[in-house]
N, C-alpha and C positions, 0 to 999 in steps of 0.2 A: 027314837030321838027324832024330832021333826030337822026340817033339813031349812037351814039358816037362809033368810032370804037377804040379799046386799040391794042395796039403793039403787035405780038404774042411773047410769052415766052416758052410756052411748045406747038406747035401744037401737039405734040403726044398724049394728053391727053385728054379723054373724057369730056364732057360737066356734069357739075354738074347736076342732076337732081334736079328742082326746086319741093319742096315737100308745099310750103307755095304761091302757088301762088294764086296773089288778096288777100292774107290773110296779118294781118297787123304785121308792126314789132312788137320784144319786147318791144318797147314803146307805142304801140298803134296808131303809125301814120305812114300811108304811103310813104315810097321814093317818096320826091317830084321831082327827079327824071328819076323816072321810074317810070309812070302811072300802078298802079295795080299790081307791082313788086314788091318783094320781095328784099332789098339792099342788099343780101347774093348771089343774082337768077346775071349770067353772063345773058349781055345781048343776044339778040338771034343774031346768025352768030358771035361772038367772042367768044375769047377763055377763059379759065376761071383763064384765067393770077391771080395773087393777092388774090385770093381766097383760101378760105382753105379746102384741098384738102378730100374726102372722105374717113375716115380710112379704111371702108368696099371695095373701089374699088381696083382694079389689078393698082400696081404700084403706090397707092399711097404714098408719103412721109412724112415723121413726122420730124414736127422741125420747116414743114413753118409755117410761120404765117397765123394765121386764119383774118376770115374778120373783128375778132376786132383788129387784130395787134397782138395778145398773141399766144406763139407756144403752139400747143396743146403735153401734158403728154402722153407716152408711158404706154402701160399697165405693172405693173410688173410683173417679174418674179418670180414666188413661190421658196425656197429658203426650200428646201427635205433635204437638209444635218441636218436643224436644230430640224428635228425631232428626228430623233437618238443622235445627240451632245449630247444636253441637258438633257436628261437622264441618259446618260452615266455619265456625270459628276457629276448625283446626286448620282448614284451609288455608282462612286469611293469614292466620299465626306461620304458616308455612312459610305462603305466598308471600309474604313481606322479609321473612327469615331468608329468603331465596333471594329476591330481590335485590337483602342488603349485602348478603358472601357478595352478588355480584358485582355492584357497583365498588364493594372493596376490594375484593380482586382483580376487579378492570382496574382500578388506579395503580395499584399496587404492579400489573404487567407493564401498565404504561411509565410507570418510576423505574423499572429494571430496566427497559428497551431505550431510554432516556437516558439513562446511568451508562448503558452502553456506548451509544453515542458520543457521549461526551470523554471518552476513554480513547483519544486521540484517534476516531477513527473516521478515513478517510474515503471510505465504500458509498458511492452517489447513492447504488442502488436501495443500502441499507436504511438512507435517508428518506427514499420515494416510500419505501414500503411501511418507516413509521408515519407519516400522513397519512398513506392508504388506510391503517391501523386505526388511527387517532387524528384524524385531521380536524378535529377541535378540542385535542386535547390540551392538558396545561402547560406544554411547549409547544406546541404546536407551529403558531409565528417567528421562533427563536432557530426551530430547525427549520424553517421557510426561508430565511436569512443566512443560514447556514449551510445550507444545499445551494443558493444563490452562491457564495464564494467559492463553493468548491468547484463550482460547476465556470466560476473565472479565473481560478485557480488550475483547472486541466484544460484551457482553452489555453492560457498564458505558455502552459509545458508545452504543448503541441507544436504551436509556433516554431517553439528555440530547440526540439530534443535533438536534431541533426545538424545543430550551429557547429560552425569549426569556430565559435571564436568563446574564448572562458569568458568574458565581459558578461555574453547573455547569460549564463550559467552565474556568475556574482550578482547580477542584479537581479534577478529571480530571486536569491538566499535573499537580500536585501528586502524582497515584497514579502515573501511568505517564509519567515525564519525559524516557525511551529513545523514546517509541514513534513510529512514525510519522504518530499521530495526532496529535501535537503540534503539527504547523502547521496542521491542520484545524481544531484550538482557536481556533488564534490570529487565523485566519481569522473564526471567529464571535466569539472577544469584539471583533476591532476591528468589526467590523458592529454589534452591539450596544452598542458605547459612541459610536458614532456617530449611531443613533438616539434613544439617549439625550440625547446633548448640541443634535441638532437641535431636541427636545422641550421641552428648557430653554430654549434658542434667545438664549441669556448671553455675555456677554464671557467669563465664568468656565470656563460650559462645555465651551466652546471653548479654554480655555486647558487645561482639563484633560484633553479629548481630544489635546490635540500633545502634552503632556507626554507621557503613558503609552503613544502612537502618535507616534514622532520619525518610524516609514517607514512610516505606517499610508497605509493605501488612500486616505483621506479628508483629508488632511495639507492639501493643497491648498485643498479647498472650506473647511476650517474656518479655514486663515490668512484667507480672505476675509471668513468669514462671522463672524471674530473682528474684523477691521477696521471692515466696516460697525455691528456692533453696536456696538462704541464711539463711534462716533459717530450710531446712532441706539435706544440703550438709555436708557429714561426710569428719572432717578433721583427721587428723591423729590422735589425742589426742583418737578421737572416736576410729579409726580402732585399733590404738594400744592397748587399751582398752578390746574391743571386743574380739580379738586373745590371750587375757592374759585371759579373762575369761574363752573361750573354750579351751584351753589347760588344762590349772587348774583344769574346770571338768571332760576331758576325761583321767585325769591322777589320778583323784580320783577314775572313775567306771573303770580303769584296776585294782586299786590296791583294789577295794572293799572301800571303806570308806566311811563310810556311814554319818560321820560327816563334813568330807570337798563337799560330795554330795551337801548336804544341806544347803551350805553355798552361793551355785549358784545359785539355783533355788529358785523360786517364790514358797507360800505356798501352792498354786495348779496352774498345769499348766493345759494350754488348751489340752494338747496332748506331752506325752513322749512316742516316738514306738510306740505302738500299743495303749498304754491307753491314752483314754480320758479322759479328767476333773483328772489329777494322781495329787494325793497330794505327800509332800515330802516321807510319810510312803508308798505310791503306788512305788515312784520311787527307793525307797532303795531295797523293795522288789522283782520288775523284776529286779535288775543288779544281785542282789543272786542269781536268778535264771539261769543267763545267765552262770555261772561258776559250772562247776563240779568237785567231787572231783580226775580227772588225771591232771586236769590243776594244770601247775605248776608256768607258769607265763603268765600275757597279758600285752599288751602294745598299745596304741594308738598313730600312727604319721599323724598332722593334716597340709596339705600341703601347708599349707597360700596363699591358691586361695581364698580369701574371696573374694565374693562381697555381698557389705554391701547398703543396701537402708535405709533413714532415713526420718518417717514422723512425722508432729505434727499433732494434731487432734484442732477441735476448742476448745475445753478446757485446749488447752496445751501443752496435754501429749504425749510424746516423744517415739518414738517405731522402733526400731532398727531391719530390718532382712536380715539375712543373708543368701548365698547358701556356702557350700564349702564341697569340698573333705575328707575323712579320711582313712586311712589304719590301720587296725587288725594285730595284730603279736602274736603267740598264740604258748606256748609251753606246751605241756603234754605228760603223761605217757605212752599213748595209741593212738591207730589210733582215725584219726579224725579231725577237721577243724585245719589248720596251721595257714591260711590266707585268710584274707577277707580285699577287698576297698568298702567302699560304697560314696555316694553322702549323703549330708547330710542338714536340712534345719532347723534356727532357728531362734525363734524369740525373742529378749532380750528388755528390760522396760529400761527406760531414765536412770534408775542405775546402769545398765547393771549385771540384774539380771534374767537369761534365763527360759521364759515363754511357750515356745514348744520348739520339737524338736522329730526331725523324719529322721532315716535313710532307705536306699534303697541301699541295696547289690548289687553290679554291677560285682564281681568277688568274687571267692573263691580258695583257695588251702588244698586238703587236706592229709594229712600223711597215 
């Protein structure tokens, strides 16, 4: 059989090299054909027209068709840029995801630390450290203004925290009526109206400490100290009383009379001058003694500075004492005391009947 010649198409091109030869197709049978050929293998002295071409040799072409008819695939090309891309873009996708928790969560701290704040709280310092924090945040000028008052606000307390008088303590409630310094107020006026009213030491005062303190600290001592005083506050019935008995007696022991003496005093006193336990007959006897005979006349002027205190005892009984002034006026014959003031201190019985009594010379004049 002569051996088929094909058309030439490319003389330029080398001859396929046959690597299958005598070896059988991929179907296991031979080109019946081509005796012991290969149907891929050109025959020998023609060209390898229709064939598909050798990717490995010089010049060859991609695209033709191979000897099944299918063009064969280019190998591809790696594609570098996508190395870098796509990491980047995980970056950014981060880096902005990052970015955004932050600035939400910076607001978000700054709304709590804000929220605190405004929760009646009174700490300078908690106020410096949200500027330090946030000092352009979205309070920021609101607690600048607010760190301002507080800060004229404990300048205001400092002033007055050692006042003895409640007025500075009510007018402070009056400027700052939120504040937390308002029961520290309230603290010092009830102190201060308490020593006020022990000062007075009045039914009155005492009535007017429970009024203005219904839960004051002192509520207790002053319903007592309101009790006792009404039953041992001298009214005037008392004082007037009192000042008629001491003048009475000291206008008996200028003139000597030893029967209106006796008419004032107790059947023994605790103490007249210098004697103790002095019965009327002890008290008649020192005022004789006090007078000699150049004196011509004495006189006693008693200056009605009483102060008069008045107690009951559990059984009763009623005891009147008193401090007050006296002045001596003394005329005689001969050199010798003119004048004398002394202080004077007495104690008189619910009859107002005078139970001691003791002078203390505080000046003299003499002729």
């Amino acid at each position: 059989m002569e051996e088929t010649q094909f058309p030439s198409q490319n003389q330029g091109n080398a001859a396929v090299p046959n690597h299958n030869d005598g070896a059988q197709n991929s179907y296991g049978a031979q080109n019946p054909n081509q005796g012991g050929s290969n149907y891929n293998e050109a025959p020998t002295g023609t060209s390898n027209a229709g064939f598909a071409p050798n990717p490995y040799e010089a010049g060859a072409t991609y695209g033709a068709p191979n000897g099944m008819g299918m063009p064969q695939t280019p190998p591809k090309k790696k594609k570098k840029w996508l190395y870098w891309f796509i990491p980047l873009i995980v970056i950014l996708i981060l880096g902005g995801g990052i970015a955004t928790w932050s600035y939400v969560n910076g607001s978000q701290n700054e709304e709590i630390v804000y929220s605190t704040l405004l929760g009646g709280n009174e700490n300078i310092e908690d106020y410096e450290n949200y500027l330090k924090q946030f000092p352009d945040g979205a309070h920021a000028e609101e607690v600048r203004e607010r760190l301002a008052q507080l800060k004229t606000m404990y300048s205001d307390w400092t002033s007055i925290a050692n006042s003895e008088y409640a007025s500075d303590f009510e007018r402070f409630k009056e400027q700052y009526p939120n504040s937390q310094l308002v029961k520290k107020c309230e603290l010092k006026i009830d102190s201060l109206d308490w020593v006020k009213a022990v000062k007075l030491n009045t039914p009155e005062a005492m009535e007017e400490y429970m009024a203005k303190h219904p839960e004051g600290r002192y509520i207790s001592e002053a319903g007592i100290a309101q009790s006792t005083l009404a039953t041992t506050q001298v009214d005037e019935a008392d004082r007037s009383g009192i000042a008629e008995v001491l003048t009475e007696f000291y206008r008996a022991f200028a003139n000597n009379d030893e029967a209106s003496l006796c008419t004032y005093i107790t059947p023994t006193m605790s103490q007249f001058l210098s004697k103790k336990n002095a019965t009327k007959a002890d008290v008649v006897a020192l005022v004789k003694r006090t007078y000699s005979e150049d004196i011509e006349n004495c006189s006693f002027v008693l200056n009605n500075d009483y102060e008069i205190t008045k107690s009951v005892s559990n059984d009763g009984k009623v005891t009147f004492k008193v401090n007050f002034s006296v002045d001596q006026h003394i005329q005689r014959s001969s050199e010798g005391k003119t004048f004398g003031s002394y202080t004077a201190n007495a104690t008189l019985t619910g009859d107002l009947k005078i139970s001691s009594l003791t002078m203390k010379e505080v000046s003299r004049q003499n002729q």
